[in-house]
One Martini backbone bead per residue (centre of mass of N, CA, C, O) as a GRO file, in nm:
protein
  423
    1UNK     BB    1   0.663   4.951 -13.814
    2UNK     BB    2   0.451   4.834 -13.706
    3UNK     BB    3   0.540   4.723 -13.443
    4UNK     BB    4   0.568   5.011 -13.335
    5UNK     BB    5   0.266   5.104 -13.348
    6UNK     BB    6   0.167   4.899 -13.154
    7UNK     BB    7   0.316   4.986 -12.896
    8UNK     BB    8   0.210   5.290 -12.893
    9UNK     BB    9  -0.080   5.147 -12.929
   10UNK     BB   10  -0.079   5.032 -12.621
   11UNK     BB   11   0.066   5.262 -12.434
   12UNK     BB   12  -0.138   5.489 -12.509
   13UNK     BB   13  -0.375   5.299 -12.343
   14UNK     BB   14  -0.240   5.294 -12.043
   15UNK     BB   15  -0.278   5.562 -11.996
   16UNK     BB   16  -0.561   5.607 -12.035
   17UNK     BB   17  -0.677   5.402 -11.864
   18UNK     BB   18  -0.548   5.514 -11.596
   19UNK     BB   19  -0.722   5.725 -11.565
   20UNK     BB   20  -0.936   5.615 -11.500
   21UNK     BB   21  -1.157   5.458 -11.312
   22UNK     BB   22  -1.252   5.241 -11.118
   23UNK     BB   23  -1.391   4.938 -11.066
   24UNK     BB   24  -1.564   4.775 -10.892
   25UNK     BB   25  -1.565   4.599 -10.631
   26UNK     BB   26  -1.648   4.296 -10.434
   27UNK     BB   27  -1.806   4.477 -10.230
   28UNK     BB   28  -2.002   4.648 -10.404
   29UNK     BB   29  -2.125   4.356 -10.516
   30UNK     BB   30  -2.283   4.295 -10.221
   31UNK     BB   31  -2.506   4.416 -10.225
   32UNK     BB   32  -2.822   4.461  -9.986
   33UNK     BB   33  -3.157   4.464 -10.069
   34UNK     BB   34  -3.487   4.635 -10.148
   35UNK     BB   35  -3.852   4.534 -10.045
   36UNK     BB   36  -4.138   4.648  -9.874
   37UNK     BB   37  -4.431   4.477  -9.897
   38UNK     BB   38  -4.741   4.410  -9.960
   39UNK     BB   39  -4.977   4.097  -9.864
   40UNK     BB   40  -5.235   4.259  -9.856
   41UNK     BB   41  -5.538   4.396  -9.940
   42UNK     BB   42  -5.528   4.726  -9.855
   43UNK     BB   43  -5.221   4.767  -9.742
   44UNK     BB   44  -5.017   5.024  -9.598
   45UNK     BB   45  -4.675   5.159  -9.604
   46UNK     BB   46  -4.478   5.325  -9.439
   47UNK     BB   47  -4.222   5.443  -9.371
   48UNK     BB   48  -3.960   5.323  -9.160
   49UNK     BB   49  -3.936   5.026  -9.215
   50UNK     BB   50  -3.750   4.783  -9.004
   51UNK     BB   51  -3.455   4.647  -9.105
   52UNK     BB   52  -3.271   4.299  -9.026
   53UNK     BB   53  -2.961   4.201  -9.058
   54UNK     BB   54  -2.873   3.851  -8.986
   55UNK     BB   55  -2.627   3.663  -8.779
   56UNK     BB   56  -2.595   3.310  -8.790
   57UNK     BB   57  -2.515   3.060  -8.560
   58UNK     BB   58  -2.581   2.764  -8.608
   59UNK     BB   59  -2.412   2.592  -8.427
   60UNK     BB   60  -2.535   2.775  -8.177
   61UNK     BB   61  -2.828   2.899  -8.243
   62UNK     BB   62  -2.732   3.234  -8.283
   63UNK     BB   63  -2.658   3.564  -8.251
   64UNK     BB   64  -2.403   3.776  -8.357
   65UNK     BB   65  -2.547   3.968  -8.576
   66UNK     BB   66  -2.684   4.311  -8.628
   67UNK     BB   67  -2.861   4.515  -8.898
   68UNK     BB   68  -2.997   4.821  -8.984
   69UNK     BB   69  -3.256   4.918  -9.179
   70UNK     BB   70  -3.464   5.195  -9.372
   71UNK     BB   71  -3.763   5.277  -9.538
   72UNK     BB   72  -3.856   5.471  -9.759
   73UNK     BB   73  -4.108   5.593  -9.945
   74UNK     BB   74  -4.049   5.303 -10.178
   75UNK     BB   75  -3.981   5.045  -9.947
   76UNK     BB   76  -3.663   5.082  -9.978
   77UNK     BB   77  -3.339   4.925  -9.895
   78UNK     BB   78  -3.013   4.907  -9.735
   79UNK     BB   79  -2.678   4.709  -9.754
   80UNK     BB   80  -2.347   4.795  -9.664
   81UNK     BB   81  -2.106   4.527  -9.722
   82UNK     BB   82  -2.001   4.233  -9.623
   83UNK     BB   83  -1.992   3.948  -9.571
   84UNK     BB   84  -1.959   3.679  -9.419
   85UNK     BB   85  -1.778   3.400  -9.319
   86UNK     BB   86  -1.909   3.061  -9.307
   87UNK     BB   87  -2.044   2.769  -9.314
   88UNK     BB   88  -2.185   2.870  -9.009
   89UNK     BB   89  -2.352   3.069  -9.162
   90UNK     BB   90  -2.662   3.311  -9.160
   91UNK     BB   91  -2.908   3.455  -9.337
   92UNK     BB   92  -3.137   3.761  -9.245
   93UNK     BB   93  -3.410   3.909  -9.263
   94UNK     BB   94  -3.636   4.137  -9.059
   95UNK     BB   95  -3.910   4.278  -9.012
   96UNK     BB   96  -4.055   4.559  -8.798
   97UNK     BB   97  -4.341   4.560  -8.737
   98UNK     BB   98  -4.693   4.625  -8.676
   99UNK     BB   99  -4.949   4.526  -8.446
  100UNK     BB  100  -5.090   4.240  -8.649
  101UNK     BB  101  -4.854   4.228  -8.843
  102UNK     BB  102  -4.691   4.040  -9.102
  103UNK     BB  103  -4.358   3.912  -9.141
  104UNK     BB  104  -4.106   3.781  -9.369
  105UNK     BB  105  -3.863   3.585  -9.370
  106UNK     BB  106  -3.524   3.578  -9.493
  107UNK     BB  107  -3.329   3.359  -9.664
  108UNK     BB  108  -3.001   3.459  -9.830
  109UNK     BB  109  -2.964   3.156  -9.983
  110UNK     BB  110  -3.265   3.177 -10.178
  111UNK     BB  111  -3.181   3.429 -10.273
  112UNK     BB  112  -3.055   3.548 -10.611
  113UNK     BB  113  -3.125   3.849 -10.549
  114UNK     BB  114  -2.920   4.037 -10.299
  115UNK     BB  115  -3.063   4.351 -10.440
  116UNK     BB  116  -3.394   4.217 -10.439
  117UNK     BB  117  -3.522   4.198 -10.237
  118UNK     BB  118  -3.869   4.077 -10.103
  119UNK     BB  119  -4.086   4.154  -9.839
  120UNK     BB  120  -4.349   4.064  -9.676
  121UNK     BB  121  -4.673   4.174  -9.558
  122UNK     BB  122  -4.931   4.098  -9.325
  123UNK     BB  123  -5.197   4.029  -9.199
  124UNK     BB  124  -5.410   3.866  -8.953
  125UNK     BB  125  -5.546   3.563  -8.838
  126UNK     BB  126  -5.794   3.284  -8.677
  127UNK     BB  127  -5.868   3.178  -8.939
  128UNK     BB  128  -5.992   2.858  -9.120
  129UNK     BB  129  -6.086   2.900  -9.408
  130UNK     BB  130  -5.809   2.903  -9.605
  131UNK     BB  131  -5.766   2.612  -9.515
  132UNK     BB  132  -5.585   2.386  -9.683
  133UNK     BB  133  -5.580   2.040  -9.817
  134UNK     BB  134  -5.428   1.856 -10.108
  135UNK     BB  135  -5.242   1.630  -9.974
  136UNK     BB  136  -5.256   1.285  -9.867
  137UNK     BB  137  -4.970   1.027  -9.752
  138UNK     BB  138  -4.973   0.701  -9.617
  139UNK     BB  139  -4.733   0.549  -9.494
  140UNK     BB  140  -4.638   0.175  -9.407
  141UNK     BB  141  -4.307   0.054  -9.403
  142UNK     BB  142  -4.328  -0.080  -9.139
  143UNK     BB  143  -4.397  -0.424  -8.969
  144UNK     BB  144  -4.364  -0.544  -8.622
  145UNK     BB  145  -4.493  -0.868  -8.532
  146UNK     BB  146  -4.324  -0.895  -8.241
  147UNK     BB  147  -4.469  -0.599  -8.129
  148UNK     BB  148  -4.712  -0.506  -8.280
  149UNK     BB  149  -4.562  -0.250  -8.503
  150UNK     BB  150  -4.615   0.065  -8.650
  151UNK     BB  151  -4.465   0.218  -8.917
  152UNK     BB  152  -4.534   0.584  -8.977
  153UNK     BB  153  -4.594   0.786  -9.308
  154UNK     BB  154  -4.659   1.151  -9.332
  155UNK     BB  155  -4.836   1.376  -9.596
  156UNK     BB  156  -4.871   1.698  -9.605
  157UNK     BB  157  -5.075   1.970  -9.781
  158UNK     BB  158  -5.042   2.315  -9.717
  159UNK     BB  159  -5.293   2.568  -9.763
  160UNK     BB  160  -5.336   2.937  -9.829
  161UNK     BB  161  -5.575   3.087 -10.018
  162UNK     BB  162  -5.530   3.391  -9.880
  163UNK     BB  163  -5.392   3.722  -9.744
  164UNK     BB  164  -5.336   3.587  -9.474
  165UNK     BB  165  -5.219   3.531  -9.146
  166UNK     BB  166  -5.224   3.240  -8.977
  167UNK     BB  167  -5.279   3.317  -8.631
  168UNK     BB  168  -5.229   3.174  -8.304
  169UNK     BB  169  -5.238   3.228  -7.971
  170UNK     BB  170  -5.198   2.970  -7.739
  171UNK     BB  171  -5.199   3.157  -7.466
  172UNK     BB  172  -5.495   3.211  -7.505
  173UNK     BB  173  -5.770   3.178  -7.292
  174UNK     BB  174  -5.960   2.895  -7.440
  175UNK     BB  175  -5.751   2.756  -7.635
  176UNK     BB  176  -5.783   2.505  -7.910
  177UNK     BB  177  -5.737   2.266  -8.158
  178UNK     BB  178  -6.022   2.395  -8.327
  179UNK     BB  179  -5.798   2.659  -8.378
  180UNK     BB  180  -5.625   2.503  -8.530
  181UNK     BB  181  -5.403   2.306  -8.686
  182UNK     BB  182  -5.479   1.949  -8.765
  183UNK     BB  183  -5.443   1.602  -8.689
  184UNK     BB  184  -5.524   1.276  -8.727
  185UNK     BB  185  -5.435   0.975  -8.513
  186UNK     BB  186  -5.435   0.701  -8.411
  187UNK     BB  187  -5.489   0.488  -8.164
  188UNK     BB  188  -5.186   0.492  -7.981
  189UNK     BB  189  -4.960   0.674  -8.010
  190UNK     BB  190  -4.627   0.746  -8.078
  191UNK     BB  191  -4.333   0.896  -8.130
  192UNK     BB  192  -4.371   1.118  -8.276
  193UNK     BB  193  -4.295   1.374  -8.534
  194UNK     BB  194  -4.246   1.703  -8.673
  195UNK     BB  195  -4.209   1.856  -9.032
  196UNK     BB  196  -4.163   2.161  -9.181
  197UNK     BB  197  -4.218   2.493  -9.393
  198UNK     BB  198  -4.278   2.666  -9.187
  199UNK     BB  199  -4.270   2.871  -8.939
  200UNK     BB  200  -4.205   2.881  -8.653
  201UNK     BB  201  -4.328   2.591  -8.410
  202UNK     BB  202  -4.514   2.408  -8.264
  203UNK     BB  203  -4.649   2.052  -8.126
  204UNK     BB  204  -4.965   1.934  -7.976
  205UNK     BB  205  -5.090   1.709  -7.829
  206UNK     BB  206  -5.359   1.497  -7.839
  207UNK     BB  207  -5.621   1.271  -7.834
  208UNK     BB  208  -5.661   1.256  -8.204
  209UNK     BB  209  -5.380   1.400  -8.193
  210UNK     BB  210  -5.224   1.741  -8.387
  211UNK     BB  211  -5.108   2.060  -8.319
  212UNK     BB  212  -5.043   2.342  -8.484
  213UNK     BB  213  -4.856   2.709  -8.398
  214UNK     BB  214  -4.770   2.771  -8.702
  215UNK     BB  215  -4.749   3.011  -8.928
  216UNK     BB  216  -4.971   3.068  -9.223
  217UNK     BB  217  -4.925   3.178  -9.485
  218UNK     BB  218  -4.955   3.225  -9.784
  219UNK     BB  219  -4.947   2.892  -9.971
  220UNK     BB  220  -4.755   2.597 -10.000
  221UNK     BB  221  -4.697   2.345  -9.784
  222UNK     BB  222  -4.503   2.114  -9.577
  223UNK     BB  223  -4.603   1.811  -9.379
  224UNK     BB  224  -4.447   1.571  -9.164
  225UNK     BB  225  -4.513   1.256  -9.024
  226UNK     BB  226  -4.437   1.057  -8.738
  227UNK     BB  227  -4.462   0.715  -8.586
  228UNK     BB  228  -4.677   0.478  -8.368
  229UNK     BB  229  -4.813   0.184  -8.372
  230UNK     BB  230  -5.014  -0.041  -8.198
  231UNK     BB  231  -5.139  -0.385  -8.196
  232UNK     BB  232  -5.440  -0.573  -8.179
  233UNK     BB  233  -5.452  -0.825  -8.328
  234UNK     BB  234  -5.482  -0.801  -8.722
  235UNK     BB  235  -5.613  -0.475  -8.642
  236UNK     BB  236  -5.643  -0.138  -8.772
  237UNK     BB  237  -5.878   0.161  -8.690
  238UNK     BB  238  -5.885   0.425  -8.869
  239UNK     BB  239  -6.035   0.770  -8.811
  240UNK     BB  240  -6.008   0.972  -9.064
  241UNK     BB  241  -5.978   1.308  -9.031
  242UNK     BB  242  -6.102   1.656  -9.239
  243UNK     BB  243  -6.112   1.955  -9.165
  244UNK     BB  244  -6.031   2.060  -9.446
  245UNK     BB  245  -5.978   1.855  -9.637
  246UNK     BB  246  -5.914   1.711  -9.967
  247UNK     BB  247  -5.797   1.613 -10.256
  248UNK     BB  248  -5.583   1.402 -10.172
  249UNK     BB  249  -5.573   1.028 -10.119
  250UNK     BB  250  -5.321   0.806  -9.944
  251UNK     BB  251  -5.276   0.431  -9.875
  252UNK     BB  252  -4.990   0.255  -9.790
  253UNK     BB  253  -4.911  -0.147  -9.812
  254UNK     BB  254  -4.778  -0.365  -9.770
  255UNK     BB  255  -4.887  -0.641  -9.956
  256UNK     BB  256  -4.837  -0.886  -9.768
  257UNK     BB  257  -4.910  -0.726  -9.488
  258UNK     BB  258  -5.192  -0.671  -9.604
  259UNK     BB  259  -5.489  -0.501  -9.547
  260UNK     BB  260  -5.754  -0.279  -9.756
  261UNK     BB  261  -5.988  -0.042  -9.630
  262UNK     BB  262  -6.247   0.278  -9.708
  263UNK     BB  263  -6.399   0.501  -9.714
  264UNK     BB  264  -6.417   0.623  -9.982
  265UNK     BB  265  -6.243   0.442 -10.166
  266UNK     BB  266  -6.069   0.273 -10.352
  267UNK     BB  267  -5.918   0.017 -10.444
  268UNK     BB  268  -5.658  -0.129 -10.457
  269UNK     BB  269  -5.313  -0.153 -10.546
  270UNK     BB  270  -5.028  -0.199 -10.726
  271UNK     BB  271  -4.703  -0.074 -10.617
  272UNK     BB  272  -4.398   0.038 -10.674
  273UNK     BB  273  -4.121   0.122 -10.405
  274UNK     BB  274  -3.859   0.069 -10.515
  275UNK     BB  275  -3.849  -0.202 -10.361
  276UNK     BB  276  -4.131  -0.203 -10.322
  277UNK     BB  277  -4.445  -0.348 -10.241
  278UNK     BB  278  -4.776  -0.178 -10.264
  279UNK     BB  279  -5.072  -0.138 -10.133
  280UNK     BB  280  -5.310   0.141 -10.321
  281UNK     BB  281  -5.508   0.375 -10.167
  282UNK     BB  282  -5.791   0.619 -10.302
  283UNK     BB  283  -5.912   0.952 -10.276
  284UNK     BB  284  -6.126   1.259 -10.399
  285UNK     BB  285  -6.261   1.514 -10.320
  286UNK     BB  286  -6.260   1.611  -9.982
  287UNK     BB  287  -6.450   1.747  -9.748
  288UNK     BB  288  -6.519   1.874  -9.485
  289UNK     BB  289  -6.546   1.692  -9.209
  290UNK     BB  290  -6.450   1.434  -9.299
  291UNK     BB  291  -6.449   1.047  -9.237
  292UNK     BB  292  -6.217   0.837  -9.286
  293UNK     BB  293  -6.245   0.422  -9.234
  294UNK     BB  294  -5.915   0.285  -9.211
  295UNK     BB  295  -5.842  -0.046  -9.266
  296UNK     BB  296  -5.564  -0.271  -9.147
  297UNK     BB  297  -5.578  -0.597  -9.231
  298UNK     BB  298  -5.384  -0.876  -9.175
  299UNK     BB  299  -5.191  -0.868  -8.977
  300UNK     BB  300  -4.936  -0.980  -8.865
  301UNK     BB  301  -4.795  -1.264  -8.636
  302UNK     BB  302  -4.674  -1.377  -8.378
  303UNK     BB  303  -4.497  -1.639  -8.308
  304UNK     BB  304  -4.466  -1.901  -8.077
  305UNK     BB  305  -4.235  -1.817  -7.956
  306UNK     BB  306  -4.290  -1.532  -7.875
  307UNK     BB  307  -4.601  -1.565  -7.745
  308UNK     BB  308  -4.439  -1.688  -7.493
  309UNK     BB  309  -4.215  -1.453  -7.439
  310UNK     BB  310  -4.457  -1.255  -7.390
  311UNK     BB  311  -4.577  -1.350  -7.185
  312UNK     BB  312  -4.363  -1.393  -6.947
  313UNK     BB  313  -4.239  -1.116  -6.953
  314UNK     BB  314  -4.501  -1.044  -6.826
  315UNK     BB  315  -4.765  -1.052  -6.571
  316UNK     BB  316  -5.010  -1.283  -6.662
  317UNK     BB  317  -4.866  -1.568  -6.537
  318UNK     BB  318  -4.880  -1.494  -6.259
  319UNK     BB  319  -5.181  -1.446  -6.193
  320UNK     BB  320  -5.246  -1.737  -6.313
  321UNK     BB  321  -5.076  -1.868  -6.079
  322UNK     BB  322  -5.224  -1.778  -5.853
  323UNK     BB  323  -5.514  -1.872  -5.903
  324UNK     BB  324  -5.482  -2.161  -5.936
  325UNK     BB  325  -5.304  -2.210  -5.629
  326UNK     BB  326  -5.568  -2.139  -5.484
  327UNK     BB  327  -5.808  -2.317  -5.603
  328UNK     BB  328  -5.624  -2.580  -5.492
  329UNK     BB  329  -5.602  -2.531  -5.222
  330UNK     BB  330  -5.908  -2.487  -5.178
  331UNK     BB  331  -5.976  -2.780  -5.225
  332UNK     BB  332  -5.801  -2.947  -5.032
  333UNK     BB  333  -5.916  -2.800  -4.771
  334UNK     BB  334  -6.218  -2.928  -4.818
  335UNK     BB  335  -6.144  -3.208  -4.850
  336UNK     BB  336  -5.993  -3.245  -4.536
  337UNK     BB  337  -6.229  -3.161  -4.387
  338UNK     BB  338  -6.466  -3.334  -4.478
  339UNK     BB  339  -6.271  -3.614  -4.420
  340UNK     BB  340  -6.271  -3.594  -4.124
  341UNK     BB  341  -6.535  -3.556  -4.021
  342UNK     BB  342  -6.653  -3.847  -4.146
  343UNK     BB  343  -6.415  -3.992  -3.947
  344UNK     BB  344  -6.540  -3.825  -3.658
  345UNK     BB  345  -6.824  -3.983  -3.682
  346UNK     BB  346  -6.735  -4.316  -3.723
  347UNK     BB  347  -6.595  -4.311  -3.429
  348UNK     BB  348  -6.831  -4.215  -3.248
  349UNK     BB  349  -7.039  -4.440  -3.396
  350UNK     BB  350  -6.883  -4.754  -3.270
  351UNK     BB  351  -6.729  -4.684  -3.019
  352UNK     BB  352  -6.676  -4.810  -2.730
  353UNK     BB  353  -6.742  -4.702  -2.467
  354UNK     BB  354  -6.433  -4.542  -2.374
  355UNK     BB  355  -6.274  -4.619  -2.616
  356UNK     BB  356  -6.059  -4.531  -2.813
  357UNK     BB  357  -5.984  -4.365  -3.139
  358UNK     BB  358  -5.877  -4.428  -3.465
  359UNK     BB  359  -5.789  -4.117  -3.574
  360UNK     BB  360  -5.940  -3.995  -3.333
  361UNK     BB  361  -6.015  -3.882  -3.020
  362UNK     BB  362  -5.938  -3.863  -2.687
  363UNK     BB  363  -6.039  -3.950  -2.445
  364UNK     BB  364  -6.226  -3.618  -2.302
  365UNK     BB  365  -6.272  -3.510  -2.525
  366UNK     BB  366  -6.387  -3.283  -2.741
  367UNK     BB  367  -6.617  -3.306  -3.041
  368UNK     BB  368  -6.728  -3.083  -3.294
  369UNK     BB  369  -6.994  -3.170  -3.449
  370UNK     BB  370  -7.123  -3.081  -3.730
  371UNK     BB  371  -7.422  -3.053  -3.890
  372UNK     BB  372  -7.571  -3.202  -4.157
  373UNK     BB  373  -7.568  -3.085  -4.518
  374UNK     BB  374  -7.701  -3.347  -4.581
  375UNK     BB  375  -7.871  -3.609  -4.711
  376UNK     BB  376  -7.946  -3.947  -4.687
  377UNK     BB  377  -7.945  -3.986  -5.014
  378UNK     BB  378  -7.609  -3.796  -5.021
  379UNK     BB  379  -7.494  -4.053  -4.882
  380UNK     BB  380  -7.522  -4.338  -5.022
  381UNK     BB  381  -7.610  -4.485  -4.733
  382UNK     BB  382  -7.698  -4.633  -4.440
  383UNK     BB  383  -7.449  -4.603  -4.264
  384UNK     BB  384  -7.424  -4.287  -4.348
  385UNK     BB  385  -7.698  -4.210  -4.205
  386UNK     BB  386  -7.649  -4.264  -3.949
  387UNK     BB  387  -7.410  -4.142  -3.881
  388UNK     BB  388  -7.594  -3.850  -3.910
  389UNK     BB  389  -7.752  -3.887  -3.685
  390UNK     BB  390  -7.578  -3.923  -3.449
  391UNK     BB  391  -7.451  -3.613  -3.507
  392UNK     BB  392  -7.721  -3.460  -3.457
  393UNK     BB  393  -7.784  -3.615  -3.177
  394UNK     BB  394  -7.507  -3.461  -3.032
  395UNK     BB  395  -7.585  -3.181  -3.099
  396UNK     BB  396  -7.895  -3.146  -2.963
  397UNK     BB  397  -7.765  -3.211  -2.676
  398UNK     BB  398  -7.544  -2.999  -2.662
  399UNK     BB  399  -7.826  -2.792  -2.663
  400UNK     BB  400  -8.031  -2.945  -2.450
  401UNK     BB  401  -8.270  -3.083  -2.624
  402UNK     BB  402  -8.216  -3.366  -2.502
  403UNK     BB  403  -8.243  -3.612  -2.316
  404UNK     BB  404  -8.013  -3.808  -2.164
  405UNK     BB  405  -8.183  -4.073  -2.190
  406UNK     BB  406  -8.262  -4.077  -2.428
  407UNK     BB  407  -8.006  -4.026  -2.588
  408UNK     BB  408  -7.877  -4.311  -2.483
  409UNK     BB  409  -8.093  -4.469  -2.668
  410UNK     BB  410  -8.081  -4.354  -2.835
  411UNK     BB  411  -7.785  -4.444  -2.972
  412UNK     BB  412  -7.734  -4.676  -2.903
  413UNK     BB  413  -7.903  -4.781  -3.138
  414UNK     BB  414  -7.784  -4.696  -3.406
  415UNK     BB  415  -7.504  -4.841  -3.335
  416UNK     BB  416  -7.624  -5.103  -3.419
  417UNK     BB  417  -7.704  -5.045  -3.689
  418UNK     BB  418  -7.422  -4.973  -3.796
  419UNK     BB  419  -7.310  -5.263  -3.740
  420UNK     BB  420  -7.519  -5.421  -3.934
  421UNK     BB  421  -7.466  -5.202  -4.212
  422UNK     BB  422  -7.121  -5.282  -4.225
  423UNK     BB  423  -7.187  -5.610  -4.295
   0.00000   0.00000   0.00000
């Protein structure tokens, strides 16, 4: 009897049931909605302002749909229907305010109730006043003794204390870096690398690091950079500039490959990072336009096969090569010269008149002879002097200063000397 009962109220529930409505799908789970608000005190927003449902392809990087609505006029929007599936694809929300003022794009994997999304606007700047370093980590990893390079990496987290959003368009002239968020960094930099979690926007090299031009709204965010420094001698000396000041700074070196020093830095420490020990300096409360003074000295240095290598490698030994055997030649030329000359000088002094002279110029040749540019006492002998006043005696007579006469008796005289102080 009660069996019979148990199914009659089974039955008769099924009947109840299937009466009521059904309850909703999985569609209707789906809805996508919030609202538009101020993020700025005193900005009030009008109704009807236009939100968009974007649809990415990651994998290509483009909007592939895009879905409208407005808000009424307790600032809420609303989307109805499913969402597209698939791995590659990414949703955005994206109002549509206007100009001067800044929305935040959500990305709806971050969203938690994606029926309760709230979009802010704000108002936008491009004070630099409410921005600020609370963090900032420079750390170097790497040391390539045998190329003479450092590899850093650098973590700063900046914060935007104020309601509204630093906004500065780079295209209007007269634009500098002083008007951007900036960081400096060692002189010598390469290879440069910037990501963070702000706004997409560039990033501009200059002279003395990089500034970029990304959006930055209330809040606080993480920027990394990563980049390549070669060092010559055995330190690198970086001027860190703190245009924003620091809450705290530390700068992190493999403990036996360098030392650290820093203006206002505390001693280094030892820290173990992972696998790696690290001597690890540190300091806080660094106000606006602070400049610390990191010092990085007794850095690794190439082995002496290597400096060989280096040196090779580049062309300072052919310039050195090239001087070398310049200098050589120049020496060989001016030795040749000068001991010709004092040959042609003692065989034209000795030589009986018509005579031909061994290893001086053949009868009727005529030998220029210069004026000897010593004198008797640094030519060293009594010999060597009298050779160099024949020389002279035959320069002055070819420029017709001597007459002939004389010329060949002081001529004779000379010769008879020379050959008794040869003796």
């Amino acid at each position: 009897m009660k069996f019979i009962v148990r199914v009659i109220l089974t039955l008769s529930a099924a009947a109840v049931l299937s009466g009521l409505p059904a309850l909703p799908s999985a569609s209707a789970q789906s809805l996508i909605g919030g609202h538009v608000v101020s993020g700025t005190a005193g900005l009030k927003l009008a109704p009807g302002v236009q939100v968009a449902l974007q649809t990415v392809d990651t994998s290509a990087g483009r909007i592939i749909a895009t879905k409208t609505a407005s808000t009424d006029a307790d600032g809420r929007f609303v989307f109805q229907g499913d969402l597209e599936s698939g791995s590659n694809l990414s949703f955005f929300l994206v109002a549509n305010v206007a100009s001067g003022l800044y929305a935040q794009e959500v990305d709806l994997a971050s969203a938690k109730d994606k029926s309760g999304v709230e979009i802010k606007v704000f108002e936008t700047t491009t004070s630099l006043e409410n921005i600020h370093v609370t963090s900032y980590v420079m750390l170097v990893p790497t040391i390539d003794a045998q190329t003479r390079l450092l590899g850093v990496l650098t973590v700063a987290d900046i914060q935007n204390t104020g309601d509204r959003v630093l906004l500065v368009d780079p295209s209007k002239p007269g634009i500098t870096g002083l008007e951007l968020v900036r960081f400096s960094l060692p002189e010598g930099f390469r290879d440069l690398a910037v990501e963070s979690d702000l706004p997409v926007g560039n990033t501009l090299e200059i002279g003395t690091g990089f500034a970029i031009t990304n959006p930055v709204p209330p809040g606080e965010f993480k920027l990394l950079m990563s980049y390549v420094v070669p060092y010559e001698g055995d330190s690198v000396v970086f001027p860190l500039k703190l245009p924003f000041g620091s809450d705290f700074v530390r700068v992190l070196l493999p403990e036996k490959q360098g030392r650290l020093t820093g203006d206002g830095m505390g001693a280094p420490q030892s820290v173990t990072i992972g696998e790696g020990i690290y001597a690890s300096m540190e300091g806080k409360d660094y106000q606006r336009n602070t400049t610390l003074n990191i010092v990085l000295a007794d850095l690794p240095q190439p082995a002496l096969m290597q400096k060989i290598e280096n040196f090779f490698d580049g062309r300072t030994y052919v310039l050195i090569l090239i001087w070398a055997v310049a200098v050589l030649m120049i020496g060989l030329l001016a030795y040749a010269f000068i001991a010709s000359r004092k040959r042609s000088k003692v065989a034209l002094a000795v030589a009986p008149e018509g005579a031909p002279v061994v290893g001086g110029p053949a009868p009727g040749v005529t030998v220029d002879v210069a004026a000897p540019s010593a004198s008797p006492v640094a030519l060293g002998s009594e010999r060597q002097r009298i050779v160099a006043e024949i020389a002279g005696l035959d320069d002055r007579h070819a420029d017709g200063k001597v007459p002939e006469a004389e010329y060949q008796a002081r001529r004779e005289e000379l010769k008879q000397q020379a050959l008794k102080a040869g003796r």
